[in-house]
N, C-alpha and C positions, 0 to 999 in steps of 0.2 A: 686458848680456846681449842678444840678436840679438832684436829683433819675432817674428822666425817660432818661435824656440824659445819665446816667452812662450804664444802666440797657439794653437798645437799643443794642448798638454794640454786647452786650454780649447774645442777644438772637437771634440775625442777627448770629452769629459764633456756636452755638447750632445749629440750623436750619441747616444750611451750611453741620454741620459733623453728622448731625442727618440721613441727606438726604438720607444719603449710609444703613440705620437699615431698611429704610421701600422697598428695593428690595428687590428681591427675595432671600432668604437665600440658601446658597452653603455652603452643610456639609463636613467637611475633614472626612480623613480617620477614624482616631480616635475619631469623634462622631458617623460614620456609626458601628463601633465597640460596642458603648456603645450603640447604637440604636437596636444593634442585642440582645445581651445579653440580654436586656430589654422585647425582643418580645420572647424571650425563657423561659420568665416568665408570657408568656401572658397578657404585658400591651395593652392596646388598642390605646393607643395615641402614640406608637413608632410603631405601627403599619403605622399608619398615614404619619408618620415621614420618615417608608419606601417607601412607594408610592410616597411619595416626590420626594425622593433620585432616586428611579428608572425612574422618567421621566429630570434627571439633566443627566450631558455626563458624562458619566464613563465608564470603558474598561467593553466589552459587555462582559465576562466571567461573571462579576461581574453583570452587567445588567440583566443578562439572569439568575443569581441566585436567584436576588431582585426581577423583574418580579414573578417567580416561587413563591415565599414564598407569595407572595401580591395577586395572583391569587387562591391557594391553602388556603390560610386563607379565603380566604370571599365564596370560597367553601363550607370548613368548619362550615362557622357558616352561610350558607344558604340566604346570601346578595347577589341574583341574582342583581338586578337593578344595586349594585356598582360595581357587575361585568361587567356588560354589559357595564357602564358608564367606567372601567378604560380600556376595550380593546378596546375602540372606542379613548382613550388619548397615547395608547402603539402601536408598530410595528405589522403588526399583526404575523409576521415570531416569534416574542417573543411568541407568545400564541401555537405556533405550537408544543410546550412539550403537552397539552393536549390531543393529538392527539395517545400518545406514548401506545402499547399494555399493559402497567403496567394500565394505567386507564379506558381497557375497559374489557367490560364483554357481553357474547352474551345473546340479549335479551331473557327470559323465554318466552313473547306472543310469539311471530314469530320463538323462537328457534335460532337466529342469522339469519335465511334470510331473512328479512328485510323488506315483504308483508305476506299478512293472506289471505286465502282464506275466501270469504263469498256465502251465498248465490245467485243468480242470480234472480233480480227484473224483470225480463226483459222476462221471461219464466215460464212455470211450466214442471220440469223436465227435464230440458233439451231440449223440445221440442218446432220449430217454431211457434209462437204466431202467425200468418197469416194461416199455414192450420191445426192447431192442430199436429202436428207432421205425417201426412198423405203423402207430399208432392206434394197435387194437393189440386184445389180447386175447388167447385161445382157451377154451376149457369147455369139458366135458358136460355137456348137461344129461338132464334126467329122458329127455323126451324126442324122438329122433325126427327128422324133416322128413318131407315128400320123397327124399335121394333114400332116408335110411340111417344118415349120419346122426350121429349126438354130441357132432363137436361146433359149441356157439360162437361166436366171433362177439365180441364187446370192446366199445371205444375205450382206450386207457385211459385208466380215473389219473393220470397223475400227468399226465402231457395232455390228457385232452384233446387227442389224435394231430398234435401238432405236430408228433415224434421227435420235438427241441429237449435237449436237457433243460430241468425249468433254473438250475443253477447259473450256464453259462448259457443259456439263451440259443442254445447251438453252434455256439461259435468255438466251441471246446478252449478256450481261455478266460481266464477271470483275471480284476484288477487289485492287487495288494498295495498299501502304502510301502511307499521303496525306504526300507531300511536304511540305506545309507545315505539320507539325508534330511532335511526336515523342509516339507510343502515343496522339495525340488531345486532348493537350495542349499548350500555348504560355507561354512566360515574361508573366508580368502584372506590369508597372512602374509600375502603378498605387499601388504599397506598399512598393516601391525609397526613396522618401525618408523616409517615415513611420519603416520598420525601420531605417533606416540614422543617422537622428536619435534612437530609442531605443536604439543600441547604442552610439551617441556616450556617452550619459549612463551608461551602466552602466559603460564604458570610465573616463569621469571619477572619478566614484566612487570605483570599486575603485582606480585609478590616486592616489589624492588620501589615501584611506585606507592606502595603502601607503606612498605619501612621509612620510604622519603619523608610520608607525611606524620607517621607515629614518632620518626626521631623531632619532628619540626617542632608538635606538638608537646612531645616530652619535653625538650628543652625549654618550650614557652612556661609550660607547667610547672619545671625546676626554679624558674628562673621569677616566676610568684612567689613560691614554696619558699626561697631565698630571700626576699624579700620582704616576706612574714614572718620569717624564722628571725631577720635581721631586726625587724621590728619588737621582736618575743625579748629578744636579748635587751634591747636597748630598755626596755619596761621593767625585766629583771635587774637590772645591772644598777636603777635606781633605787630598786627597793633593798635595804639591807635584810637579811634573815632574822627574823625573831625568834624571843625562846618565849619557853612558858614564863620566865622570871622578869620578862619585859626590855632583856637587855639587847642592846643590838652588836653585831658580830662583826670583827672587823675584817673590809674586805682587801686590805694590803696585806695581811694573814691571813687566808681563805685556811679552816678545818679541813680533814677528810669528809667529815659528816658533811662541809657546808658544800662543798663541790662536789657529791657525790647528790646534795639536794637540787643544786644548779643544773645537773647533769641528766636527770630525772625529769624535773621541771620542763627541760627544755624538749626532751625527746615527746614528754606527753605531749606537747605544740605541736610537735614535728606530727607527730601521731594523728592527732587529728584535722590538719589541714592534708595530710595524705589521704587519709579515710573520710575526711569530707563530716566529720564530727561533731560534736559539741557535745563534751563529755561533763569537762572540768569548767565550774563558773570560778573558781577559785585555786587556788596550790598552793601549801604552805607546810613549813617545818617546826614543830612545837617538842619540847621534853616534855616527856610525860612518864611519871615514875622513874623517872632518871634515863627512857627509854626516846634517842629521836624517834621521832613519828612523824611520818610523810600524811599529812592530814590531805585530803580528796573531798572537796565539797563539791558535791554531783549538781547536774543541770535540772530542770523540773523534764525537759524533752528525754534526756537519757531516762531518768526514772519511769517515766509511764509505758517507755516501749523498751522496755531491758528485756531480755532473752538471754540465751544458749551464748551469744555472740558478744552480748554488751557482756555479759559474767566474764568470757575472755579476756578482753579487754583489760578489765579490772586485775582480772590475774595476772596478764602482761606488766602490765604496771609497779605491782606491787613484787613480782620477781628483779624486773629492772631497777628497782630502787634497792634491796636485797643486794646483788652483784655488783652496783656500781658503788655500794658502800662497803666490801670488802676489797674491791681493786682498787678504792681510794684507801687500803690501811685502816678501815674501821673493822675491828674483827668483835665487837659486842653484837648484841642483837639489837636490830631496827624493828620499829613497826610499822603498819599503815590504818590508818582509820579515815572511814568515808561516812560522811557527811551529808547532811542533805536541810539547807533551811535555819538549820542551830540543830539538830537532831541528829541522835546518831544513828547510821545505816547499819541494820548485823549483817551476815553473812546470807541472810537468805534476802539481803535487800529489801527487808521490812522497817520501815517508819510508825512504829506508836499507831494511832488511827489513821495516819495522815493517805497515806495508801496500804491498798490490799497486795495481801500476797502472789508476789507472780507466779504462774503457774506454768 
């Protein structure tokens, strides 16, 4: 048989279980643990590692620790831009610890109130620019007094004979928001490492306490999963293989074909007591056309909600059966055929009337 037809199937099934490396990576508890320690020795790439972690779901205690140390480090080393870029990716109620009186300090220009007085452009002295601080102004009229003069005196339209600049009130200063701070306060980094080294630990903790219980749990769960798997076997191990000719195989001489159908058989178990499944009501090995055929009679539950997901599945299936019958020395071609009921399933998972086409 040709290399490239061997070689195919086997890069078709790589592909397949590769698919799941290039999503998004979701760290357990036990690597956020080795990712803290790490940032306690100031690596910069678990750094990274953190920022990750804190936009993935995890209990907000925890969230609100990771946030804190990711926001206080790029403080630290004066990566405004990456700040501004990761509060625009986070909650903004997560940023609201900067806020807390440990990080502020009243500014030195303004003193903590938060406007400067300046000079008044608008005046000299305090006094109305329209009558020079006099409160009337002079001008020639048409018609002369009892004296003989024609020069009128009229209250200034713009002070209102108060003679104040109406800008600064007479006080020849005005009040500007003080540039160098914001409401009269200024970020204090005095407590940037202190806080950022307490939340490291709260982060460990919680993060170590949580591995404790996911390893507990995983092991509980292996040790079911072993337990059905052990059960799987003992069910297979009675039944001999059949062919289509009715003969039974013997299993003190196990085939490639017949252990590479054992092998198959057993992983779909594994398969769906992992995935929490109920795929296969049946599994079984028949000749057909002289061809083994890994025959797949589908559950009625898989059929009525098949999707995008359950189609994988199937393909998982039907590749692992494919590879584990060339690495057991069968170098012919296998097939798989799925089932459903005594009916046969095509490719687009249609049954005769029995169901409609999924869609």
């Amino acid at each position: 048989m040709p290399l490239q037809k061997i070689l195919i199937p086997i890069f078709t099934f790589m592909l397949v279980f590769s698919s799941a490396a290039k999503e998004k990576k979701t760290y357990s508890y036990e690597e956020i643990a080795a990712i803290v320690e790490k940032v306690k020795m100031g690596n910069k790439k678990s750094l990274t590692d953190l920022m990750k972690i804190s936009l993935q779901d995890h209990p907000i205690s925890l969230t609100e620790d990771i946030v804190k140390v990711v926001s206080l480090a790029l403080i630290k080393s004066n990566e405004t831009a990456k700040l501004n870029a990761y509060k625009n990716k986070v909650d903004a109620g997560l940023m609201s610890f900067l806020d807390d009186k440990k990080f502020k300090t009243d500014c030195t220009k303004c003193e903590g109130e938060g406007d400067i007085k300046v000079e008044c452009k608008s005046c000299k002295f305090g006094k109305c620019g329209n009558c020079k601080g006099v409160g009337y102004i002079k001008y020639k009229g048409l018609i002369a007094d009892k004296n003989g003069s024609k020069i009128v005196k009229s209250i200034c339209n713009r002070c209102h004979g108060t003679k104040k600049c109406l800008v600064c009130k007479g006080d020849n200063t005005i009040e500007h928001d003080c540039s160098s701070c914001k409401k009269g306060q200024n970020f204090d980094s005095r407590s940037v490492t202190s806080e950022m080294l307490k939340s490291l630990e709260n982060i460990s903790a919680i993060s170590k306490s949580k591995a404790s219980t996911e390893t507990s749990e995983k092991s509980n769960s292996q040790k079911n999963a072993n337990e059905d798997l052990k059960k799987l076997y003992t069910k297979s191990s009675k039944k001999s293989v059949e062919s289509s000719d009715g003969k039974k195989g013997d299993s003190e001489d196990e085939s490639g074909i017949q252990k590479a159908f054992r092998e198959t058989k057993a992983y779909i178990g594994e398969y769906e007591i992992n995935h929490k499944k109920d795929i296969c009501s049946d599994i079984s090995l028949k000749t057909i056309n002289e061809v083994p055929t890994l025959v797949l009679d589908l559950t009625d539950d898989f059929m009525k909600k098949i999707d995008r997901v359950e189609r994988e599945d199937i393909t998982k299936f039907k590749e692992y059966w494919k590879v584990r019958a060339i690495i057991n020395g069968y170098s012919k071609e296998v097939a798989t055929l799925l089932m459903h009921q005594g009916e046969k399933v095509n490719s687009r998972f249609e049954i005769k009337k029995e169901y409609e086409r999924v869609k």
